[in-house]
C-alpha positions as CSV (number, residue, x, y, z in Angstrom):
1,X,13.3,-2.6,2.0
2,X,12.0,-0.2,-0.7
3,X,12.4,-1.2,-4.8
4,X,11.3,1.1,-7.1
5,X,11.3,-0.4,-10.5
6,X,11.2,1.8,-13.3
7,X,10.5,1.0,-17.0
8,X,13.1,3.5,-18.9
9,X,11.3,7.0,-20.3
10,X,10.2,7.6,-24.0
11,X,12.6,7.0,-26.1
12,X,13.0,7.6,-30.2
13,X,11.3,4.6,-32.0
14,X,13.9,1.5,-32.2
15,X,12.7,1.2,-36.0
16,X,14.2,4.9,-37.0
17,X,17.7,4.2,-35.0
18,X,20.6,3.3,-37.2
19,X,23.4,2.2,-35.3
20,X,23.4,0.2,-31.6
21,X,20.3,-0.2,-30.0
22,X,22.2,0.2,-26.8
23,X,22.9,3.5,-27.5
24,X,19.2,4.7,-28.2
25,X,18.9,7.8,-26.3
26,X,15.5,9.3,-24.7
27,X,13.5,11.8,-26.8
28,X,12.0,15.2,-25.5
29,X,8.8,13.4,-24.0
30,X,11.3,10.9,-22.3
31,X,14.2,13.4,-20.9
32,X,11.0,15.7,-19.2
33,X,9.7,12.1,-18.1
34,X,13.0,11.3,-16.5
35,X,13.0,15.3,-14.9
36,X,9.4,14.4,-13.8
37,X,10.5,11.3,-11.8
38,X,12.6,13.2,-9.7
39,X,9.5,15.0,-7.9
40,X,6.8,12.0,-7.8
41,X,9.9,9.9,-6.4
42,X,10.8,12.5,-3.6
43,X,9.1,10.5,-0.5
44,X,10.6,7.1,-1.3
45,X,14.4,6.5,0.3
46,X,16.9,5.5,-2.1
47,X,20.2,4.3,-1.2
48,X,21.5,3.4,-4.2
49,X,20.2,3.1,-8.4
50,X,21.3,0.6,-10.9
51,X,20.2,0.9,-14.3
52,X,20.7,-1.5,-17.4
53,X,23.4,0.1,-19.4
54,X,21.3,1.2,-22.5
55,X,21.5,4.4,-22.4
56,X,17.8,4.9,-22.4
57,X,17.3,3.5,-18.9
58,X,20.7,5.6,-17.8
59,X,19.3,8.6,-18.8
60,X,16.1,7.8,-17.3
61,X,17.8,7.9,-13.7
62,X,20.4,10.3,-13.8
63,X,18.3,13.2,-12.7
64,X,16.7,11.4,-10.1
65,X,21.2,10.3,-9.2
66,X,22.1,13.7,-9.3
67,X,19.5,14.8,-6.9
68,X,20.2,12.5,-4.7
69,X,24.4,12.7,-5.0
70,X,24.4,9.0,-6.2
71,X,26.0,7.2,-9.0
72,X,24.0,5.7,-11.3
73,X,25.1,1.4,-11.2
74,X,25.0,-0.5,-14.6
75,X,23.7,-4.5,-13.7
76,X,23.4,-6.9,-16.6
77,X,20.7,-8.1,-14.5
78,X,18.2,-4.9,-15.7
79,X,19.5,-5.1,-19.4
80,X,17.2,-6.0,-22.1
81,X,16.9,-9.8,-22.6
82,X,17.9,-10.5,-19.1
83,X,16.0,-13.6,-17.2
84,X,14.0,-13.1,-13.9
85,X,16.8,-16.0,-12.2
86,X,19.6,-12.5,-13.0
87,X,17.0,-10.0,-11.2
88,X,16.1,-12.2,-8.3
89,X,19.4,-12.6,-7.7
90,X,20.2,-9.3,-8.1
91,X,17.6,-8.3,-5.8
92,X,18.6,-10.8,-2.8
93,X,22.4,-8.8,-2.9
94,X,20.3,-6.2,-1.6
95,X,18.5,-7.1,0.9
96,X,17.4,-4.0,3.4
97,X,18.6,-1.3,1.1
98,X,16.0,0.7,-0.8
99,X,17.2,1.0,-4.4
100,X,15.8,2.5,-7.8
101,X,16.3,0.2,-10.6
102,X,15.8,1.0,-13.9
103,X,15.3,-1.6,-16.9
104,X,13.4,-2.5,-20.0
105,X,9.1,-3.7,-21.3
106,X,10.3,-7.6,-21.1
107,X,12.5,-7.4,-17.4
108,X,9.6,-5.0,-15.6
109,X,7.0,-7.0,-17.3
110,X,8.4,-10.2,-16.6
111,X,9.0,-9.6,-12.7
112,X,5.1,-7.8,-13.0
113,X,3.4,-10.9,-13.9
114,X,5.4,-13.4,-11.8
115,X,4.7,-11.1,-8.5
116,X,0.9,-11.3,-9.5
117,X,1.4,-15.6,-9.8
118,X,2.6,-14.9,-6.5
119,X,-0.8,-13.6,-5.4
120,X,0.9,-10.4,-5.2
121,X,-2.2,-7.2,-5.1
122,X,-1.2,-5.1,-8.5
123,X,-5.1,-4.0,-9.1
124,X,-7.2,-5.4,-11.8
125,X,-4.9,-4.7,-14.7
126,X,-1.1,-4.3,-14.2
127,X,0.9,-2.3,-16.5
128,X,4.3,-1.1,-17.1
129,X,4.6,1.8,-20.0
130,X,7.3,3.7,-20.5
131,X,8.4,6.2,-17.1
132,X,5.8,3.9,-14.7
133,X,7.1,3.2,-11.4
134,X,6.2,-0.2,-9.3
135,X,7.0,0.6,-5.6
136,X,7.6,-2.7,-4.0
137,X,7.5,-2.3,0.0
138,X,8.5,-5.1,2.5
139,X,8.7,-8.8,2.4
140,X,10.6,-9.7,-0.5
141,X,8.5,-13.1,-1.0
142,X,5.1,-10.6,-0.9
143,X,5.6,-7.6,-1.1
144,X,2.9,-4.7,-0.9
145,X,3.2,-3.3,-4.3
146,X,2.0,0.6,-5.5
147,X,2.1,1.4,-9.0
148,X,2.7,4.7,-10.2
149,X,1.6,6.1,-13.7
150,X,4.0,7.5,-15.9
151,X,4.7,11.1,-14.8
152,X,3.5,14.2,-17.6
C-alpha cells in the first residue's frame, strides 16, 4: 500500500477572497505547483485520488487525474476541519490500494504529528507547506514515510 498525502498548492490568500472559502481557487504559483506534481509523482502507483472538495485541493490533483485517466474522488474525510477518527477511517476502506489524497495545513498536519507519536521516522523537523508530498509505504500501523518538498 502506497499513500501519498498532499497538502493542496498555493492558493490566493483566504484574507483577500470574498465569497466561499470553498471555492478558493489556486493562484499561478499553485496551478504550476499542481503541473509540477505530475512529474515528481511519476514513480509512485496510484489507483485512485480523493481530494477534499475545496476547490484548492481539486485543482491541486486534477493534472496528476488526467494523467493518469482517473477521476478525482471528493471525501469529507480530507476537507478542512475534518478529525483524524474521518481519515483513519478513511484510510482502512483502502487497504492495499495506493491512492493520492489531497487535503488541507490542519488534516496533513494533524495525521504528521500523530505518525511521529507513533515513533514513525519523519527526520528531525517534519513539515507540510503548501504542494509537499508525504509518501507513506507499507504497514499502515508504521509506515516508512518519505517526504517530498514542494515542487518549483
Amino acid at each position: 500500500m502506497t499513500v501519498l498525502v498532499v497538502r493542496h498548492a498555493k492558493a490566493g490568500k483566504r484574507q483577500a477572497w470574498e465569497g466561499d472559502d470553498r471555492r478558493r481557487p489556486l493562484s499561478e504559483d499553485g496551478r504550476a505547483q499542481a503541473d509540477a506534481l505530475v512529474d515528481q509523482l511519476a514513480g509512485f502507483p496510484v489507483d485512485r485520488i480523493l481530494s477534499s472538495e475545496y476547490d484548492r485541493c481539486v485543482q491541486t490533483v486534477e493534472p496528476l487525474a488526467r494523467q493518469r485517466g482517473l477521476e478525482v474522488e471528493h471525501d469529507p474525510a480530507l476537507a478542512e476541519g475534518a478529525s483524524l477518527d474521518q481519515l483513519h477511517r478513511l484510510l482502512r476502506g483502502m487497504s492495499g490500494q495506493h491512492v493520492a489524497l489531497c487535503s488541507h495545513s490542519d488534516v496533513v498536519g494533524s495525521l504528521v504529528q500523530e505518525l511521529r507519536d507513533r515513533g514513525v521516522d519523519l527526520g528531525p523537523e517534519p513539515r507540510w507547506p503548501k504542494g509537499s508530498v508525504w509518501v507513506l509505504e507499507g504497514e499502515p500501523e508504521h509506515p516508512a514515510a518519505t517526504y517530498l518538498p514542494p515542487p518549483r
